[in-house]
C-alpha positions in Angstrom: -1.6 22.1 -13.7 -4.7 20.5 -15.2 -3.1 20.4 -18.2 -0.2 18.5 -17.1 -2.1 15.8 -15.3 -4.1 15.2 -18.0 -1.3 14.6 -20.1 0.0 12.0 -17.4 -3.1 10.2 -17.5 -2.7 10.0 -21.4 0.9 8.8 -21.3 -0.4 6.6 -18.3 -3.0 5.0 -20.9 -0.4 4.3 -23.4 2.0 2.6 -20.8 1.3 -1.0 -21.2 3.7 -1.9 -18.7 2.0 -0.3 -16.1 -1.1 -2.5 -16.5 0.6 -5.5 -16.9 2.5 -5.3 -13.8 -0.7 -4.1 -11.8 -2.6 -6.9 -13.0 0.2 -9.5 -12.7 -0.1 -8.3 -9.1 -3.6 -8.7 -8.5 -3.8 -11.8 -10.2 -0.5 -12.8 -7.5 -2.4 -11.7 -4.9 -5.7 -13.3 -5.6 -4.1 -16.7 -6.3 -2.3 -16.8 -3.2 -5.4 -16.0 -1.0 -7.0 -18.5 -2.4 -4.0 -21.2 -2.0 -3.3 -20.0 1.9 -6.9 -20.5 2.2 -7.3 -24.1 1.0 -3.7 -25.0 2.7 -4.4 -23.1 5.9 -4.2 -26.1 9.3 -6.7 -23.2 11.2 -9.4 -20.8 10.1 -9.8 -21.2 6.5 -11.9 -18.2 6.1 -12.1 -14.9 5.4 -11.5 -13.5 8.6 -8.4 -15.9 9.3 -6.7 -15.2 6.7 -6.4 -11.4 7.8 -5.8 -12.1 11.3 -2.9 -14.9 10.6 -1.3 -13.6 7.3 -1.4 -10.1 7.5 1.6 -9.4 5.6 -0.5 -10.3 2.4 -2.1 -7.3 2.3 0.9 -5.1 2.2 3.9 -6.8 0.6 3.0 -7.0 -2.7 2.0 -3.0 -3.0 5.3 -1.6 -1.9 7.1 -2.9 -4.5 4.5 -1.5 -7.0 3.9 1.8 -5.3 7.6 2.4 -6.2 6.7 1.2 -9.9 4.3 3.9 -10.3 5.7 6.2 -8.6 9.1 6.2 -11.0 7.4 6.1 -13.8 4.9 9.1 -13.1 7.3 11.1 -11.1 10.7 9.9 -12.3 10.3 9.3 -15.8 9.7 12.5 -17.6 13.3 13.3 -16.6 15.3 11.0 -18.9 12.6 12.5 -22.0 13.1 15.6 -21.0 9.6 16.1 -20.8 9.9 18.4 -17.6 12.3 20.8 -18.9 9.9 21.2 -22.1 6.8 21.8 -19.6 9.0 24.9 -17.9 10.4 26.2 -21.3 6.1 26.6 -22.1 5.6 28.8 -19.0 4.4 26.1 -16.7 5.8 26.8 -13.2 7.9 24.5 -11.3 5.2 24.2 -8.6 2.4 23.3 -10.8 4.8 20.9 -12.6 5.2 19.5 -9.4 1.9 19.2 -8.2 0.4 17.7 -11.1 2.7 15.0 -11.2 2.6 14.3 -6.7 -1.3 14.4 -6.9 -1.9 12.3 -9.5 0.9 9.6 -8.1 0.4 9.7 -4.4 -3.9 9.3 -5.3 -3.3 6.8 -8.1 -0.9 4.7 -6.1 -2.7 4.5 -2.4 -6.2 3.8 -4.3 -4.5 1.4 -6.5 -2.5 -0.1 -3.4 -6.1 -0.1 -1.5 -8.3 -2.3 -3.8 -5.4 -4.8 -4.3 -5.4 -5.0 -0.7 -8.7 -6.2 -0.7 -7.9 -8.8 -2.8 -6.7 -11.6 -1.1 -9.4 -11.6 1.5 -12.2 -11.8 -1.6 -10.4 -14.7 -2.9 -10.5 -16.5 0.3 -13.8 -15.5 1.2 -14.5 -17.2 -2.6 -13.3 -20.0 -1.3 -14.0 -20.6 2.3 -16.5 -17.7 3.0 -16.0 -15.1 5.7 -16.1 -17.0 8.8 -16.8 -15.9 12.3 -13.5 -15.2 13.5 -13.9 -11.3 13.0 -17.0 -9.0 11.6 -17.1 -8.2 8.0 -17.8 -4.7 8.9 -15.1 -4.7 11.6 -12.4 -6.0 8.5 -13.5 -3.6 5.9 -13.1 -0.8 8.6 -9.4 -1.5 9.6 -8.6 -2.6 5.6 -10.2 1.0 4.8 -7.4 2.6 6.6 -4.5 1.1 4.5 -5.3 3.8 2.4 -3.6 6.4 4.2 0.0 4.4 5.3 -0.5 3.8 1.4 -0.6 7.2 0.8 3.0 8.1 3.0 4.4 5.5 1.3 3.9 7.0 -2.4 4.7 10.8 -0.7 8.0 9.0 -0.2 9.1 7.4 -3.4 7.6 10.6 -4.4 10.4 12.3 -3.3 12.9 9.9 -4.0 12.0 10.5 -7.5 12.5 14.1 -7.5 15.7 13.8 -5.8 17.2 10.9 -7.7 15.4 11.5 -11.3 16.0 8.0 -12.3 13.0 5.8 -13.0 14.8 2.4 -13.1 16.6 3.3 -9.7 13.3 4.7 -8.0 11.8 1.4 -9.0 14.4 -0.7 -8.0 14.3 0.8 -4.6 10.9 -0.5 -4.5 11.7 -3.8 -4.8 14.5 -3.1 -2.1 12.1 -1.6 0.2 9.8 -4.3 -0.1 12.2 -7.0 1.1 13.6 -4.7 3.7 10.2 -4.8 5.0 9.5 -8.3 4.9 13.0 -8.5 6.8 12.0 -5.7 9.3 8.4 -7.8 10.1 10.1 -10.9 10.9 12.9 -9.6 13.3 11.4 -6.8 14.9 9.3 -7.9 17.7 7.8 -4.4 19.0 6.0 -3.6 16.2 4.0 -0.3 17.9 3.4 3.0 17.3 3.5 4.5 13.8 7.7 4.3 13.1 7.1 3.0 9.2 4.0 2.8 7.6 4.4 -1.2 7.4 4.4 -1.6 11.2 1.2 1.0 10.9 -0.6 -1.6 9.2 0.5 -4.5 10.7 -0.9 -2.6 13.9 -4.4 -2.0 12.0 -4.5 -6.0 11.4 -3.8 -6.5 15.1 -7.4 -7.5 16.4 -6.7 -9.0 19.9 -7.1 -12.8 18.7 -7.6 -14.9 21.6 -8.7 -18.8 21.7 -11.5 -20.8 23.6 -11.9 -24.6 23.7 -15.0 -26.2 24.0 -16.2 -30.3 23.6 -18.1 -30.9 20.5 -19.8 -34.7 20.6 -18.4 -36.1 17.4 -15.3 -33.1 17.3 -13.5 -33.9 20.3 -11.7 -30.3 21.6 -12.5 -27.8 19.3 -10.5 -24.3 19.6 -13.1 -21.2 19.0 -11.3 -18.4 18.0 -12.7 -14.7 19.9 -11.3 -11.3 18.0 -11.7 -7.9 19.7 -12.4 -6.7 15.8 -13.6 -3.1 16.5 -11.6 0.0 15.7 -10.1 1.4 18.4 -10.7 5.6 17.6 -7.1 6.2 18.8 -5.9 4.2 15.7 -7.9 5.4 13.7 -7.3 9.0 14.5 -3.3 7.6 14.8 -3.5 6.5 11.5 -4.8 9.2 10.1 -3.0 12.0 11.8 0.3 10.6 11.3 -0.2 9.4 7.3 -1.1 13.4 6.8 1.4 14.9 8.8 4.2 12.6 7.2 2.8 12.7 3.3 3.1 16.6 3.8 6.8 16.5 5.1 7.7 13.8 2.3 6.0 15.9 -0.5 7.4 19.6 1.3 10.8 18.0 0.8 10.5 17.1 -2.5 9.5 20.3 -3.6 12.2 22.3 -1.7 14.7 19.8 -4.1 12.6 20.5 -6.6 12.3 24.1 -6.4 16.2 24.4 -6.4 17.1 21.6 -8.8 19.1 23.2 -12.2 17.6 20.0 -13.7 21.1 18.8 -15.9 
């Protein structure tokens, strides 16, 4: 198995595309923190820009998560590469393996740190305010990581089912607009259904407002966040991510296992 992810990560060095798309990303994401920062009509910071516009902390990654994942997982069957790996004596489990490790960890750290992204680029711009604790933020933000991590166990399995790069990645794309769709016109966004409405939850910090006179100001609206982590979402979070990575990535194997791999 060692052997096979090391050559992924070679082939994952030479793929240019990859990187490109990654960074196309990141540079999209920092760019448009920074603009909904010096645009915003409310809190400019930090802080406000995670409490009003979640959904730029997840929208760009799902798309990408099915990138990588149909290109690690996917990809080796149109070169054959797979049925070579079996014809050396490599088992179908560690072939498996190799390739679902390296994807679902490569993808949910990747997917993690670009996360981040748009908050640093506002905080660049307009610091991070006092609408909710930095430490509070990087907390929630930490716990992307593992809806992240269910979502790459899932186009994990799509790949090993469908064996088509360009379709797995395409269904990215799909599944990010499907979310975007899903945000706006479901109102009850609770519990842990998809991972999207799992993060959305992790962003939902209790936001209330207070109004106060300033001399000079007028009204001025003060803006109170009930930032710290509640354990039950954490644990939540966590418990359900696990439990749903393992199902996603059992099932791919059982396809796997029985696959005559035409």
């Amino acid at each position: 198995m060692k052997r096979i992810i090391t050559s992924q990560l070679y082939q994952l060095r030479r793929n240019t595309m990859l990187l490109r798309i990654s960074l196309l990303v990141a540079v999209s994401m920092a760019a448009m923190g920074a603009l909904v920062s010096l645009t915003s009509d409310g809190d400019r910071s930090a802080g406000g820009l995670f409490t009003d516009s979640n959904g730029l902390m997840w929208i760009f990654q799902i798309m990408l998560i099915g990138v990588m994942t149909g290109i690690i997982c996917a990809g080796d069957f149109g070169e054959k590469d797979i049925n070579y790996e079996l014809m050396n004596g490599h088992s179908r489990r560690s072939i498996y393996l190799a390739r679902v490790i390296l994807c679902v960890g490569l993808a949910s750290v990747v997917a993690e740190i670009l996360a981040f992204i748009p908050c640093i680029s506002a905080a660049a711009v307009s610091g991070w305010g006092e609408r909710i604790k930095p430490g509070d933020l990087f907390a929630r933000m930490g716990l992307f990581i593992f809806p992240f991590m269910r979502m790459a166990a899932f186009f994990s399995m799509l790949s090993f089912m469908i064996k088509k790069q360009g379709i797995v990645m395409i269904l990215g794309f799909a599944a990010e607009m499907g979310c975007i769709i899903l945000n706006d016109i479901v109102q009850d966004k609770s519990g842990y259904m998809l991972s999207v409405f799992n993060i959305i939850k992790l962003t939902d910090v209790g936001d209330f407002g207070l109004y106060n006179v300033v001399p000079g100001k007028g009204v001025v609206e003060y803006f109170v966040c009930e930032g710290a982590l509640e354990p039950s979402l954490a644990a939540g979070t966590v418990i359900v991510s696990l439990v749903m990575t393992l199902i996603y990535l059992a099932a791919g194997y059982a396809f796997f296992r029985k696959d005559d791999l035409e």
